[in-house]
ZANURO-610617 format. One record per residue (C-alpha): residue in three letters; z, x, y; residue number from 0. Coordinates in steps of 0.05 Angstrom, whole numbers, plus 5000, padded with zeros to 4 digits. Layout:
BEGIN
residuo Z X Y num
ALA Z X Y NUM .
...
//
This chain:
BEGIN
residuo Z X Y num
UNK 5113 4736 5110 0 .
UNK 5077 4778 5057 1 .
UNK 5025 4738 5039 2 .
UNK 4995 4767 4970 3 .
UNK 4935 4755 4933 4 .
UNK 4926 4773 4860 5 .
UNK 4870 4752 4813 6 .
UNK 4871 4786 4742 7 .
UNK 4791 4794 4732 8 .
UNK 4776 4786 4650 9 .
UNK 4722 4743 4653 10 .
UNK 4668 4731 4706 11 .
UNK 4688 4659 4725 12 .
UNK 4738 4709 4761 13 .
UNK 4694 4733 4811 14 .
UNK 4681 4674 4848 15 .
UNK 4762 4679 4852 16 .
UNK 4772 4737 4885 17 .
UNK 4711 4728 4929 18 .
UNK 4757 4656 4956 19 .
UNK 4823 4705 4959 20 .
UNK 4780 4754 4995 21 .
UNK 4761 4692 5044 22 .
UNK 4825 4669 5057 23 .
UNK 4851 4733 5073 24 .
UNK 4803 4745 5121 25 .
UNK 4826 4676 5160 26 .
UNK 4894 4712 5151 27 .
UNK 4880 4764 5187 28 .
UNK 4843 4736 5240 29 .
UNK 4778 4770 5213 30 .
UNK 4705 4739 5249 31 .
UNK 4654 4710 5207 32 .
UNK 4619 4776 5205 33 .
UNK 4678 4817 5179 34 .
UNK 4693 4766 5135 35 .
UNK 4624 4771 5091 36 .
UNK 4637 4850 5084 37 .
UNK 4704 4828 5052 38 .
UNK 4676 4777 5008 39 .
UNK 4624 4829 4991 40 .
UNK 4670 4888 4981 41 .
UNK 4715 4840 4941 42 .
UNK 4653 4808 4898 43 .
UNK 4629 4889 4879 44 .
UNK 4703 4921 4857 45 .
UNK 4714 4847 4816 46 .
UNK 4637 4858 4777 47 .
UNK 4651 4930 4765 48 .
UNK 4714 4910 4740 49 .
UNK 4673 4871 4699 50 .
UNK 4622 4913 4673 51 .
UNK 4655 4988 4674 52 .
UNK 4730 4968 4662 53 .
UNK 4731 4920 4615 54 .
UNK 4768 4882 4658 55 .
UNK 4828 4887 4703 56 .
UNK 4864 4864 4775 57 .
UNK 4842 4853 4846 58 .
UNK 4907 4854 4892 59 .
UNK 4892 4835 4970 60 .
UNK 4949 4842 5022 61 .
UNK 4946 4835 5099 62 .
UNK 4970 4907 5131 63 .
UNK 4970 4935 5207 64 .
UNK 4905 4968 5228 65 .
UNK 4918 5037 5243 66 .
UNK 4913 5044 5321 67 .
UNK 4871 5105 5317 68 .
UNK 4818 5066 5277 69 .
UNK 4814 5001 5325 70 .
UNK 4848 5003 5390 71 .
UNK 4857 4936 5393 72 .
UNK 4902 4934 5330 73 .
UNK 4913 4877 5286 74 .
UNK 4918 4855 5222 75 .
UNK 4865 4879 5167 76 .
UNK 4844 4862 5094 77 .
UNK 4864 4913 5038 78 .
UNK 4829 4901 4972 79 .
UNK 4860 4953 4906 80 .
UNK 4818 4946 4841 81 .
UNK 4856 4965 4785 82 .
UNK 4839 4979 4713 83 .
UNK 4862 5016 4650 84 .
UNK 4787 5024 4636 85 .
UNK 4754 5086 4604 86 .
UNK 4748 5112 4684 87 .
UNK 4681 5134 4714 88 .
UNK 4649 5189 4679 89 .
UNK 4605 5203 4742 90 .
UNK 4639 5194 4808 91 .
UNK 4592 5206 4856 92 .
UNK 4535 5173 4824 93 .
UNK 4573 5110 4824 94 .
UNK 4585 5131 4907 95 .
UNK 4517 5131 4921 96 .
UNK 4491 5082 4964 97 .
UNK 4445 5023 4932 98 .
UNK 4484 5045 4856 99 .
UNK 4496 4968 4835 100 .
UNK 4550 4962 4789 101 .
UNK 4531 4898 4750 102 .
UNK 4464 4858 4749 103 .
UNK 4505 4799 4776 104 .
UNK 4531 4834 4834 105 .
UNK 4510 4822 4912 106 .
UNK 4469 4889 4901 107 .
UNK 4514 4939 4950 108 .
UNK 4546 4980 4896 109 .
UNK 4609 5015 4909 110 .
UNK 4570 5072 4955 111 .
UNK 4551 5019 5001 112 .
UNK 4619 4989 4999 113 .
UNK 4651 5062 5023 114 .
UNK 4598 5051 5086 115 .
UNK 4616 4988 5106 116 .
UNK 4692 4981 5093 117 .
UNK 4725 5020 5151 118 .
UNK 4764 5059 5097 119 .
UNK 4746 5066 5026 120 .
UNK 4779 5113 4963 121 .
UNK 4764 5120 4893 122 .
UNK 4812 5156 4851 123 .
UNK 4783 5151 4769 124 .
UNK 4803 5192 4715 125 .
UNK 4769 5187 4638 126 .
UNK 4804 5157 4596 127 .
UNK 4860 5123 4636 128 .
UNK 4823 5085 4688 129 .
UNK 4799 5075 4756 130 .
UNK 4826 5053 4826 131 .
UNK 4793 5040 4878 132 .
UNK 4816 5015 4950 133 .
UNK 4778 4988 5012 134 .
UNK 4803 4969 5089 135 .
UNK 4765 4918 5126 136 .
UNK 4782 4906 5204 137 .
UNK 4771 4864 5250 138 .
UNK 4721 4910 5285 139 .
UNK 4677 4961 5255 140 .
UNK 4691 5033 5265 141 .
UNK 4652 5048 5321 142 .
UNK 4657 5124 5311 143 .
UNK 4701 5173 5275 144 .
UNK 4775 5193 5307 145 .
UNK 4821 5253 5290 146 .
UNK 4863 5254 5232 147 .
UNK 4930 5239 5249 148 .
UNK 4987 5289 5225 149 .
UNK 5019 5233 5180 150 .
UNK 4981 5178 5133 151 .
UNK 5015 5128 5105 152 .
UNK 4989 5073 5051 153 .
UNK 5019 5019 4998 154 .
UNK 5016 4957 4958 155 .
UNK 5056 4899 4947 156 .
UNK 5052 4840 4894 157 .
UNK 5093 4782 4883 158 .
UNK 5124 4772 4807 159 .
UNK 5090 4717 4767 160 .
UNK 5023 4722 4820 161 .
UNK 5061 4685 4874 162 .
UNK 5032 4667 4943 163 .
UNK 5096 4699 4977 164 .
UNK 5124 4768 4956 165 .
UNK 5196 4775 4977 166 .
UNK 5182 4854 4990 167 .
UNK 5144 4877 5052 168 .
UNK 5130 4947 5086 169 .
UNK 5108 4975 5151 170 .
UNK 5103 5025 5186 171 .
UNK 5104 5043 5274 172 .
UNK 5091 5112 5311 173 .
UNK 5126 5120 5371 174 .
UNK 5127 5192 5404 175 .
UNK 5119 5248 5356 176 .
UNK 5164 5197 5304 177 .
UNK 5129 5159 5245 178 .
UNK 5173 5112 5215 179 .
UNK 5166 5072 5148 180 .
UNK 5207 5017 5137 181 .
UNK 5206 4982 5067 182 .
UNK 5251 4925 5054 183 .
UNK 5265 4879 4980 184 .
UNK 5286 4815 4999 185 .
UNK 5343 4787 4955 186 .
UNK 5315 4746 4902 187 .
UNK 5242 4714 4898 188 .
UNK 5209 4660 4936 189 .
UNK 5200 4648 5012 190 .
UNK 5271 4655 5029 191 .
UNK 5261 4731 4999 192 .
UNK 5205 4736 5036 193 .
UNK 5234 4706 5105 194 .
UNK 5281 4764 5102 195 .
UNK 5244 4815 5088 196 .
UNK 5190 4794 5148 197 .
UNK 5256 4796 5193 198 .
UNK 5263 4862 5180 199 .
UNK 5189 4886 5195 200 .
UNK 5193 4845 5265 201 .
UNK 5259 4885 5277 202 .
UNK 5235 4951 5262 203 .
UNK 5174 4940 5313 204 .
UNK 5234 4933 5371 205 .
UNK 5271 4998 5342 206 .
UNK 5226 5048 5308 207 .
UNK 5239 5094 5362 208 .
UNK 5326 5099 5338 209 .
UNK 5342 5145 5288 210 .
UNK 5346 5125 5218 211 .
UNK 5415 5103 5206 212 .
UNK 5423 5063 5275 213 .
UNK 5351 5027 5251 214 .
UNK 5391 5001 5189 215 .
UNK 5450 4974 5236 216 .
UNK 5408 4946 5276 217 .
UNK 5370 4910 5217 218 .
UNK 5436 4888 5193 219 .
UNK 5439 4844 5256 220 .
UNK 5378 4821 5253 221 .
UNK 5380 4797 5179 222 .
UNK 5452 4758 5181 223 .
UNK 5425 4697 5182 224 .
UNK 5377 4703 5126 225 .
UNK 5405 4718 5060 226 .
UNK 5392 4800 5066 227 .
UNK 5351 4849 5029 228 .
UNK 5360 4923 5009 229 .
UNK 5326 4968 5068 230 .
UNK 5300 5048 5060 231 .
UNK 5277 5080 5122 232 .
UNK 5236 5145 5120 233 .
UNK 5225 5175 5191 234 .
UNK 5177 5235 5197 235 .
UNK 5182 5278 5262 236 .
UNK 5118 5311 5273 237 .
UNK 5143 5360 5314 238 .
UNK 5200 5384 5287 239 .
UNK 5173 5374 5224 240 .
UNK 5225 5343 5188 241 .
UNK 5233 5279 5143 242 .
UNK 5301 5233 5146 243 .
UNK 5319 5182 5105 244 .
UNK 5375 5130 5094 245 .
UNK 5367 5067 5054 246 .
UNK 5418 5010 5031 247 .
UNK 5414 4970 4970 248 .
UNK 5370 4979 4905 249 .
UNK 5309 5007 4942 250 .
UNK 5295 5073 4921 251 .
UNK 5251 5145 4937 252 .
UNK 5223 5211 4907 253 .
UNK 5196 5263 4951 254 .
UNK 5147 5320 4924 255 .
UNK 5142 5390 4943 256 .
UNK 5112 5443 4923 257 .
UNK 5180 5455 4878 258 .
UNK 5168 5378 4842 259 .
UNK 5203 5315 4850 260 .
UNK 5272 5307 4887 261 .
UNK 5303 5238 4893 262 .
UNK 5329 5211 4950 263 .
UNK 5383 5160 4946 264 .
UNK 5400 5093 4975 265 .
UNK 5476 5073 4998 266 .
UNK 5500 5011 4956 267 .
UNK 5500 4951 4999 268 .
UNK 5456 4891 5022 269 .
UNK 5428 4898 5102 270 .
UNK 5448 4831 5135 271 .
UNK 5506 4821 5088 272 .
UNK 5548 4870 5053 273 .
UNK 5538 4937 5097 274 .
UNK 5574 5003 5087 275 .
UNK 5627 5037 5127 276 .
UNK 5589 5100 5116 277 .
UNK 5507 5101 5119 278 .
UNK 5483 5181 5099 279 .
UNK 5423 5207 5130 280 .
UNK 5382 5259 5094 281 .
UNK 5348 5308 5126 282 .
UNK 5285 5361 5099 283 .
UNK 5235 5402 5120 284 .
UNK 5171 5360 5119 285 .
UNK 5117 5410 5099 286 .
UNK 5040 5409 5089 287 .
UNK 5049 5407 5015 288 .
UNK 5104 5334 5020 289 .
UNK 5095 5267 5000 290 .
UNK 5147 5213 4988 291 .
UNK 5144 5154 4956 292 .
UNK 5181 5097 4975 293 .
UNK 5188 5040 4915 294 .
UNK 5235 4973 4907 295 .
UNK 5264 4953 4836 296 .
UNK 5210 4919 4806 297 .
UNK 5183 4985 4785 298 .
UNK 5216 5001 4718 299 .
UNK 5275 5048 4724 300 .
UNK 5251 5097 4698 301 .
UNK 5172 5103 4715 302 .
UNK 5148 5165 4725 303 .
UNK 5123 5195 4784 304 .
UNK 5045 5223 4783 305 .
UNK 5027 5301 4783 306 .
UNK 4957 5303 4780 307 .
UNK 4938 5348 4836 308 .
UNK 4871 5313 4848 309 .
UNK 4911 5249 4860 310 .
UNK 4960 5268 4898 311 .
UNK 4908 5298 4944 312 .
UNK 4881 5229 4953 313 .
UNK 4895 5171 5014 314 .
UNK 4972 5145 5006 315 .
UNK 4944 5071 4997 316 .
UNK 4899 5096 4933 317 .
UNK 4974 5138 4899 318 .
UNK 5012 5070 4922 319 .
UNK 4961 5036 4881 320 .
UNK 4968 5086 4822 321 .
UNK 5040 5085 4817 322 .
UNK 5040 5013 4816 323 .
UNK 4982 5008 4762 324 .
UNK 5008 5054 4714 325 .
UNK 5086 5039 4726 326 .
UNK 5069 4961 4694 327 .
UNK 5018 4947 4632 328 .
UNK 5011 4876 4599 329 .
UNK 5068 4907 4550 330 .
UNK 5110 4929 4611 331 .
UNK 5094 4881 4667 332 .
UNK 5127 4878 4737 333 .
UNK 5197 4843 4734 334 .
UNK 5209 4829 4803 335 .
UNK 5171 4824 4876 336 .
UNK 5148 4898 4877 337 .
UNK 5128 4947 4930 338 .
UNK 5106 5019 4929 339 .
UNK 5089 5051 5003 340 .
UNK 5064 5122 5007 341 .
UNK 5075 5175 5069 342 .
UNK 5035 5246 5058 343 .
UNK 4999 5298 5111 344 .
UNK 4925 5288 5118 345 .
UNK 4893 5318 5037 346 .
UNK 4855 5275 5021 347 .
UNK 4796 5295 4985 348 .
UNK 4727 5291 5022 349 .
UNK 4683 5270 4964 350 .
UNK 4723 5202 4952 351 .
UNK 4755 5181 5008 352 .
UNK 4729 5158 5068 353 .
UNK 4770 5133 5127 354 .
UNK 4725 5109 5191 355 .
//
């Protein structure tokens, strides 16, 4: 099930918090002792500069699959997202460099140090509005750098009221020249939510290599005998270079081109209990300029999807974090489970991101 941690970070008794969430996420994810301590440390410098920098702010941790060009052996590794409305980070790559210690308190790494020992590491901060910044531990360190694949894909999930279970979950499998991303809002909250949402995940593992539309029948099987969820599945062919996507139930999608923001709807329904007659597929180019977002309801209706260039140029995981951050506020906070997953060709900037 999706297993979240989130500690809001306002004072710094709230360290030693998200140091234990970072520690039991590690056991989570089967992480060794070693691993482990580069979490705890990771997790100990983005909660301090929270702290210090930020004024404050939130440390989400989720369990998420390693990607299998970064450890063969696969697995299950630690995500940590800091995020803060904070006056941002007037000097980026000073705060990058290696031995910069962000509070007086702190273990002494400093973010730079944190981008060299986390096998992937982004920092996305703009003036005025705020900083986040997102780290990957494995199971294994990267033992050297791999090619880029053609497709990236990041996100972010969080359970309403800071729950252990969020009834949202997301994944993604390659099979072939086919990357498919699967994200899927239980009904309701709690670990029957979650239950069926997890049931959809195992499913998609057996059928990632079926076309869209049969992936949602076939999800509808699996998930009878939960109580269902809606479903969106985004399926990128690499070498024809073309995106589909069909969904069912209140789980929705924007994809950006070069020509802005086009939304791409969902059939009404619920996946393991009330599916259509009629599932439609849609089909577009996928270009070197794309990016789709794929969200469930507990953003607000009507957030707003980013167009800062420098972001969108950034690691999928760091915009899944941003759209989350500044979709919610403590005016405007998250209403339901919520989940934001990100596909986009490889842009990232060099200066920020770093994925081992």
């Amino acid at each position: 099930m999706s297993r979240v941690w989130e500690v809001p970070v306002h004072d710094s008794t709230r360290v030693r918090d998200v140091r234990v969430a970072a520690k039991e996420a590690s056991a989570h994810a089967g992480l060794g002792l070693d691993r482990t301590a580069i979490a705890e440390l990771v997790a100990t410098e983005l909660a301090t500069n929270l702290l210090k920098h930020a004024g404050g702010g939130r440390i989400v941790l989720n369990l998420v699959d390693c990607p299998a060009t970064d450890v063969p052996s696969g697995g299950r590794s630690v995500q940590l997202c800091s995020l803060d409305h904070g006056p941002g980070i007037a000097d980026v790559g000073g705060a990058l460099r290696d031995g910069y210690s962000t509070a007086e308190s702190s273990l002494g790494a400093g973010l730079g140090s944190c981008r060299r020992i986390a096998n992937a590491f982004q920092l996305y901060s703009v003036p005025g509005r705020g900083t986040v910044a997102t780290a990957r531990i494995d199971r294994e360190p990267a033992r050297r750098r791999t090619p880029a694949p053609d497709v990236l894909v990041g996100g972010i999930t969080v359970a309403l009221a800071q729950a252990e279970h969020s009834g949202d979950a997301w994944c993604w499998v390659r099979s072939g020249s086919l990357l498919t991303l699967l994200l899927a809002d239980g009904l309701g909250h709690g670990s029957k939510a979650a239950h069926a949402s997890t049931a959809a995940v195992e499913e998609l593992r057996r059928t990632a290599h079926l076309p869209p539309v049969e992936i949602l029948h076939r999800l509808h099987a699996a998930l009878r005998p939960t109580r269902g969820a809606a479903a969106a599945v985004a399926q990128v062919d690499t070498e024809r270079r073309e995106l589909d996507f069909a969904g069912v139930g209140n789980v929705g999608a924007r994809l950006r081109t070069a020509d802005g923001w086009t939304s791409l709807i969902s059939h009404p329904g619920i996946v393991g209990a009330y599916f259509p007659a009629h599932v439609p597929l849609r089909r577009v180019p996928w270009r070197a300029d794309s990016l789709l977002v794929v969200y469930s309801d507990g953003l607000p209706s009507r957030w707003s999807p980013p167009d800062d260039p420098h972001l969108l140029a950034h690691d999928p995981t760091v915009v899944a974090a941003t759209v989350l951050r500044d979709a919610s506020s403590p005016a405007r906070p998250e209403r339901d489970d919520t989940s934001v997953a990100v596909l986009a060709p490889d842009r990232r900037t060099t200066a920020h991101d770093s994925r081992l």
